[in-house]
C-alpha positions as CSV (number, residue, x, y, z in Angstrom):
1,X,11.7,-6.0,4.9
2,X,9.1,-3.2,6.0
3,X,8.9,-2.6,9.1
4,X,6.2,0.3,10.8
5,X,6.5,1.9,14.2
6,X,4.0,-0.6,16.0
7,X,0.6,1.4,16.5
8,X,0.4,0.9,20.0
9,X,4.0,2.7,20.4
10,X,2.7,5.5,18.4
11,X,-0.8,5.8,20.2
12,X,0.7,7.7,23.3
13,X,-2.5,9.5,24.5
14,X,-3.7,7.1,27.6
15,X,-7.5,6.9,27.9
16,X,-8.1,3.8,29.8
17,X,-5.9,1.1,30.6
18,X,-6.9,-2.2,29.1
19,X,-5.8,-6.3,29.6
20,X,-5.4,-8.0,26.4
21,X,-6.9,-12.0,26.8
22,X,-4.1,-14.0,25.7
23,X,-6.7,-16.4,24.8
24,X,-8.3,-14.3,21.8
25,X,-6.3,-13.2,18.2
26,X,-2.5,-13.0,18.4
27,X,0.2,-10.2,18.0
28,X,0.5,-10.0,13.6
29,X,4.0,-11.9,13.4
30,X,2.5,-14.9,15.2
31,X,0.0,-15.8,13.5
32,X,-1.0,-19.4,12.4
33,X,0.8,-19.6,8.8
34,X,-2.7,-20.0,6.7
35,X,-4.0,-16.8,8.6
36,X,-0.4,-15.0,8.5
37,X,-0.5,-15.4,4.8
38,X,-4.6,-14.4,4.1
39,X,-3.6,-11.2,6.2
40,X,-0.6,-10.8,4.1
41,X,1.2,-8.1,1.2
42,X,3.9,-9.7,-1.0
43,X,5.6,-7.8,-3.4
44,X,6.8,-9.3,-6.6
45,X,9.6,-8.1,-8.7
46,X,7.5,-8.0,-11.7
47,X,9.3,-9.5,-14.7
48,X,9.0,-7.9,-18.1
49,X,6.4,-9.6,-19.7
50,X,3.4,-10.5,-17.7
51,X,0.5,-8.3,-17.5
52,X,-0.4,-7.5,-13.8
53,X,-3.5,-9.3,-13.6
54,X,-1.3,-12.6,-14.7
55,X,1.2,-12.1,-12.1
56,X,-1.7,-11.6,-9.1
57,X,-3.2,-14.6,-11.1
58,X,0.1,-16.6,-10.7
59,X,0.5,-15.5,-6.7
60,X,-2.8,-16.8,-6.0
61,X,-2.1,-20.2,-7.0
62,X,1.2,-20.4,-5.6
63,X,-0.1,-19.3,-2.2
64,X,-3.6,-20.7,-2.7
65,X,-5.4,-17.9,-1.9
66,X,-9.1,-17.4,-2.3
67,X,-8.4,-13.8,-4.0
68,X,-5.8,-11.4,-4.6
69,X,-5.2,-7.7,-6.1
70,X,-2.6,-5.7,-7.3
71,X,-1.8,-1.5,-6.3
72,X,-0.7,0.5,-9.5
73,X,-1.1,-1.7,-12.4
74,X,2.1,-2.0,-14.4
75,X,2.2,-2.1,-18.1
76,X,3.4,-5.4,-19.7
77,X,6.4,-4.4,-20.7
78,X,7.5,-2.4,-17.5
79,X,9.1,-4.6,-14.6
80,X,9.6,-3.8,-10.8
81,X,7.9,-2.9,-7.7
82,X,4.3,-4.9,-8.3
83,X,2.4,-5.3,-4.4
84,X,-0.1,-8.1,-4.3
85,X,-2.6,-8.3,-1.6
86,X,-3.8,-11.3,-0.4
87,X,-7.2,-12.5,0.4
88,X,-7.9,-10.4,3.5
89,X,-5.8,-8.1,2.9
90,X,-7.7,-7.2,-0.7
91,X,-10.1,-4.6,1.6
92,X,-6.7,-2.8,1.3
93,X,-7.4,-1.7,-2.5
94,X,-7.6,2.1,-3.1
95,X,-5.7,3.1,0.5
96,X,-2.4,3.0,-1.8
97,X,-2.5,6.0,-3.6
98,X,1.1,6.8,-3.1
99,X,4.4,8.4,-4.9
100,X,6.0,6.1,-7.2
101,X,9.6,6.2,-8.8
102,X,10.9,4.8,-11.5
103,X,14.3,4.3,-13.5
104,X,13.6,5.2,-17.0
105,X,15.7,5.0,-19.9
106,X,14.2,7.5,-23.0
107,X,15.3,7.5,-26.3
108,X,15.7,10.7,-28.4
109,X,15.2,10.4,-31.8
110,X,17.8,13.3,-33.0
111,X,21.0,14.4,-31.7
112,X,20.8,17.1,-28.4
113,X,23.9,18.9,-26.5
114,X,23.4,17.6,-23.0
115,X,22.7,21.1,-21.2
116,X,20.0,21.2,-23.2
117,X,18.3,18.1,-21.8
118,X,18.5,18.4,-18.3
119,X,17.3,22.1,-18.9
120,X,14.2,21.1,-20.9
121,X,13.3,17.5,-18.1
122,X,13.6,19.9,-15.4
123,X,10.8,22.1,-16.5
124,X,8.8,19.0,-16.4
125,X,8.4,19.0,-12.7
126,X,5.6,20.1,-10.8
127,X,2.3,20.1,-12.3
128,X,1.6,18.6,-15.9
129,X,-1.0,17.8,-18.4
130,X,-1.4,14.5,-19.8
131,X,-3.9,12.4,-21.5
132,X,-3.4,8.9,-21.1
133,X,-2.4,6.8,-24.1
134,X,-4.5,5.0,-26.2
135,X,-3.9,2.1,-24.1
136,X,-4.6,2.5,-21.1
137,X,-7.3,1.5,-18.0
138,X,-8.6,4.7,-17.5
139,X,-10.8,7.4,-19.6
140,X,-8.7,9.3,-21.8
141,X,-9.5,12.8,-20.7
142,X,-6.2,15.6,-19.7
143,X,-5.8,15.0,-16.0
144,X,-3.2,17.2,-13.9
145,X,-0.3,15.4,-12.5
146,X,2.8,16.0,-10.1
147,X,6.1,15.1,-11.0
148,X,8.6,15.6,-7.8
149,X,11.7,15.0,-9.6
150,X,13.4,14.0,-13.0
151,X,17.3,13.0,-11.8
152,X,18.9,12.2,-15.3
153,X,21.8,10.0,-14.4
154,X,23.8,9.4,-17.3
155,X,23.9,10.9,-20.8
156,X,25.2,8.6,-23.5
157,X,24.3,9.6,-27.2
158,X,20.9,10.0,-27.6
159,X,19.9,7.5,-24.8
160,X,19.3,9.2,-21.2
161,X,19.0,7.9,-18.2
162,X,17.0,9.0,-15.5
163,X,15.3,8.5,-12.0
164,X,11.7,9.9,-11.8
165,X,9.7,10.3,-8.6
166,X,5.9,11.4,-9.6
167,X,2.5,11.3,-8.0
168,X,0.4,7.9,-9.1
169,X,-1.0,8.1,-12.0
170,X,2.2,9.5,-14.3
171,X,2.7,8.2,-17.6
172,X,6.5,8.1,-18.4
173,X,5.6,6.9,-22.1
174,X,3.8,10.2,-22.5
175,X,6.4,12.3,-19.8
176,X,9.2,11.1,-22.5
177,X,7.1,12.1,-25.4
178,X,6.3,15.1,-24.4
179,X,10.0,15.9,-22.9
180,X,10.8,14.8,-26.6
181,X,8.2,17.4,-28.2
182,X,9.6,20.3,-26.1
183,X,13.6,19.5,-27.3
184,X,12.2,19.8,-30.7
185,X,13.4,15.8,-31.7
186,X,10.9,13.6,-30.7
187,X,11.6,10.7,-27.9
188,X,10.4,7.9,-26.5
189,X,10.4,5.7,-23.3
190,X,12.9,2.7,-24.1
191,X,12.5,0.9,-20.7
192,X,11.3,1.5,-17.5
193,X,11.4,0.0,-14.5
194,X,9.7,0.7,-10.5
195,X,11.8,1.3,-7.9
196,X,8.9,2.4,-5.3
197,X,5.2,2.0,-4.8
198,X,4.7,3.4,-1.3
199,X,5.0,2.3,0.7
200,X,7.0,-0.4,-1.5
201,X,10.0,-0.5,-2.5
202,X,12.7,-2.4,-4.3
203,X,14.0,-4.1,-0.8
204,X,10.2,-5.6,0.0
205,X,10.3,-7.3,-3.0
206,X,10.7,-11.3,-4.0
207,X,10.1,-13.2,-7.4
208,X,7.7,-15.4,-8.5
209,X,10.4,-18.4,-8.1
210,X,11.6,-17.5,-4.8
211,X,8.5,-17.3,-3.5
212,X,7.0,-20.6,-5.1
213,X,10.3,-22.0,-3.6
214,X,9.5,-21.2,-0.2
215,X,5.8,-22.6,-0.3
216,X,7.0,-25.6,-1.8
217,X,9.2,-25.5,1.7
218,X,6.4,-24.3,3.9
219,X,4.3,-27.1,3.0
220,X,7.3,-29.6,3.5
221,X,7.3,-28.0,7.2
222,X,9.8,-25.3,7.3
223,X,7.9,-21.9,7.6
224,X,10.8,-19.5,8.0
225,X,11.2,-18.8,4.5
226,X,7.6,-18.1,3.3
227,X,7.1,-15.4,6.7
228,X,10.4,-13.4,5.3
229,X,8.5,-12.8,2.0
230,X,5.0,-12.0,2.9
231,X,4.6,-8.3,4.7
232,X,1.8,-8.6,7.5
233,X,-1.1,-6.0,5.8
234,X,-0.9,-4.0,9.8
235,X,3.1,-2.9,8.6
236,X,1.7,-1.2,5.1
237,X,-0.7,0.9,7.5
238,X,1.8,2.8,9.0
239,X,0.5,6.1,7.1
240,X,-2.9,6.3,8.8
241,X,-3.4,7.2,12.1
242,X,-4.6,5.1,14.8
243,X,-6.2,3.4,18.1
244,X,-6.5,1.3,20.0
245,X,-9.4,-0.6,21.3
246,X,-10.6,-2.8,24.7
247,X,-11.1,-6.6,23.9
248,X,-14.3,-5.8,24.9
249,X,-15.6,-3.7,22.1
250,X,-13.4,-5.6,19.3
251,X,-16.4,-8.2,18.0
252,X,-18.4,-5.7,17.8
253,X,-16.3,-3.6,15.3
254,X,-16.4,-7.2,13.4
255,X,-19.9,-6.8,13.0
256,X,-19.5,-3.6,11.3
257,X,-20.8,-1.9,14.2
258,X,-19.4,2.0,14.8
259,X,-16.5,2.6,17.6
260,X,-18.0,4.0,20.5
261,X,-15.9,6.0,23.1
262,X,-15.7,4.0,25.8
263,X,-14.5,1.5,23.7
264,X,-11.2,3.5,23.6
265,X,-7.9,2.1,25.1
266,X,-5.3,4.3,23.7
267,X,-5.3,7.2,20.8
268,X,-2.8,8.6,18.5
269,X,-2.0,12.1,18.6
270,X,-2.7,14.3,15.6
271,X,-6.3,12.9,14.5
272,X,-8.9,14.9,12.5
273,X,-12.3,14.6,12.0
274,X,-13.1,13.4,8.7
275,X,-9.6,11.4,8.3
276,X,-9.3,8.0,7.7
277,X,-8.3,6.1,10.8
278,X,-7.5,2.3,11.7
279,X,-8.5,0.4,14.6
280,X,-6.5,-1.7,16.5
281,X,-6.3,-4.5,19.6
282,X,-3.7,-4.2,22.1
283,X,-2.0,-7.4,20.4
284,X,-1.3,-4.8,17.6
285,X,-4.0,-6.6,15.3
286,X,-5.9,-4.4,12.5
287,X,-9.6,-4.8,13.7
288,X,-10.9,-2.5,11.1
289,X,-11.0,1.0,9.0
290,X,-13.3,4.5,9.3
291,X,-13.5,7.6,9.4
292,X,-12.9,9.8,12.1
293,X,-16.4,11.4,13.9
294,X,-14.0,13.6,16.6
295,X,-10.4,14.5,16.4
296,X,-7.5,12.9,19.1
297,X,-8.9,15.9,22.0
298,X,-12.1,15.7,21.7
299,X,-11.9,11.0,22.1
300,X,-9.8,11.9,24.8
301,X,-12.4,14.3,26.5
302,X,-15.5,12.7,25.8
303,X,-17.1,9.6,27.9
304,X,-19.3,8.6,25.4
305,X,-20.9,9.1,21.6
306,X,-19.8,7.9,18.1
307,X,-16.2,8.9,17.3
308,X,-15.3,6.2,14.3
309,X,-17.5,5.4,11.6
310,X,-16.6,2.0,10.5
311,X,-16.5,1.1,6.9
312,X,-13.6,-1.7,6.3
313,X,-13.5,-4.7,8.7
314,X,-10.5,-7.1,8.4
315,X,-11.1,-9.1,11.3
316,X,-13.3,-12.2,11.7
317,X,-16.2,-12.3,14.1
318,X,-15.3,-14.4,16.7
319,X,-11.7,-13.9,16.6
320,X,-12.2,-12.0,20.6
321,X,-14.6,-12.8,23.0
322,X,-18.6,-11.2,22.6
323,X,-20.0,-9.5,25.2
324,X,-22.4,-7.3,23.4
325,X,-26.1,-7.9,22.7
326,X,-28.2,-7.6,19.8
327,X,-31.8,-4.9,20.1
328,X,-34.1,-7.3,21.5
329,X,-32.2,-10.3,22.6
């Protein structure tokens, strides 16, 4: 199961030492199962089948969650790596515009000496052209896309085998049409199948059964189960840099308001302005997300001013004690 350094090993620049209220919000793994699973990721092996929207549709009623979404929409027919976030964790959507990889099997429609396929896929990585197919989510227009690698693991007859690692956003169907235009053939994508959606892979993932199984379980009064399957939303952060804030100055990130310096507990190394950043407590709790106003030197300089400009909150306000005041009052 995914596992992240914990932010507040990784925010090593000291700015001033804080005491976390045992009282207020709890360390992720410990929370209160309703809460642990609103705050939650699960990823599904997506069966062939299903549309996307029916499996998220199917997870929220197993879990009974308010709302879910789904990262990288897979195409009915395609199975694998399909990440659901759950109810709080939905302000997610759009951070996880990762690499995928998938294990494709394409069809050529004529005979081919073997050479002569791995020397035609290979000049498909790097950059390529594609327009979406007719069916499709997006506008059909030529977009530019990166295609890491195409490992072809096994040539039998005209079917091939291969792994492909691409930036989101690939079409196989058209990669294996087009790899079937250049050998001069013709060739299409038989099945495919996601191995990763990082910062998913196949080893985060549970099925639709195995995961109705352990609610059923849950709500009988064993828990265990159900907290192995669902991935608390602060270990899919682990890509963004980070800090770490006072209890003090926590409610009022909940109210959308910016983080101010001296605010600051601890910073992670390597910020710069303009990047996206997330905001934690000292129990390792996501408070919220922004952008960065001043880089990791200049927090760590500065007694006071605006250095995060907060646009996604996760937490609740309330969760930590409030000891600011409103203009006026």
């Amino acid at each position: 199961m995914m596992k992240t350094e914990d932010p507040r090993e990784r925010c090593k620049l000291s700015k001033a030492p804080a005491y976390t209220d045992p009282r207020f919000g709890c360390e992720p793994e410990r929370r209160p199962m309703r809460e642990y699973i609103e705050k939650g990721v699960v990823v599904i092996d997506k069966p062939p089948g299903p549309t996307s929207h029916e499996v998220v549709s199917w997870v929220r009623d197993i879990l009974a969650v308010s709302k879910a979404a789904h990262t990288g929409t897979l195409d009915p027919k395609v199975s694998g790596v399909l990440p659901v976030l759950l109810a709080v964790a939905t302000k997610l959507t759009g951070i996880f515009h990762a690499d995928k990889e998938y294990v494709c099997l394409m069809k050529l429609h004529g005979d081919v000496n073997e050479a002569r396929v791995r020397e035609v896929a290979a000049e498909f990585t790097g950059k390529i052209y594609q327009r979406p197919p007719l069916k499709s989510a997006v506008r059909r227009r030529v977009r530019i896309r990166t295609v890491h690698y195409i490992d072809i693991k096994e040539i039998e007859g005209r079917e091939v085998l291969m792994i492909v690692g691409c930036e989101a956003g690939t079409y196989i169907r058209m990669l294996c049409h087009h790899i079937g235009l250049a050998l001069g053939v013709g060739a299409h994508m038989a099945q495919l199948r996601r191995t990763k959606s990082l910062p998913f892979d196949e080893s985060d993932m549970t099925t639709l059964q195995d995961l109705k199984d352990a609610y059923v379980l849950y709500e009988e009064g064993e828990e265990g189960f159900l907290r192995e399957l669902i991935i608390p939303m602060e270990h899919t952060l682990g890509h963004l840099r980070c800090i770490i804030v006072k209890d003090t100055a926590v409610d009022a990130l909940c109210h959308g308001a910016n983080l101010a310096v001296p605010g600051i507990s601890r910073i992670e190394d390597g910020i710069n302005i303009g990047e996206q950043v997330v905001i934690y407590t000292n129990k390792g709790e996501a408070v919220c997300m922004g952008r960065a106003l001043m880089s990791s030197d200049e927090m760590l300089r500065a007694e006071e001013g605006i250095c995060v400009d907060t646009d996604r909150v996760f937490m609740a306000p309330g969760t930590y004690m409030r000891v600011w005041k409103c203009r006026g009052g």
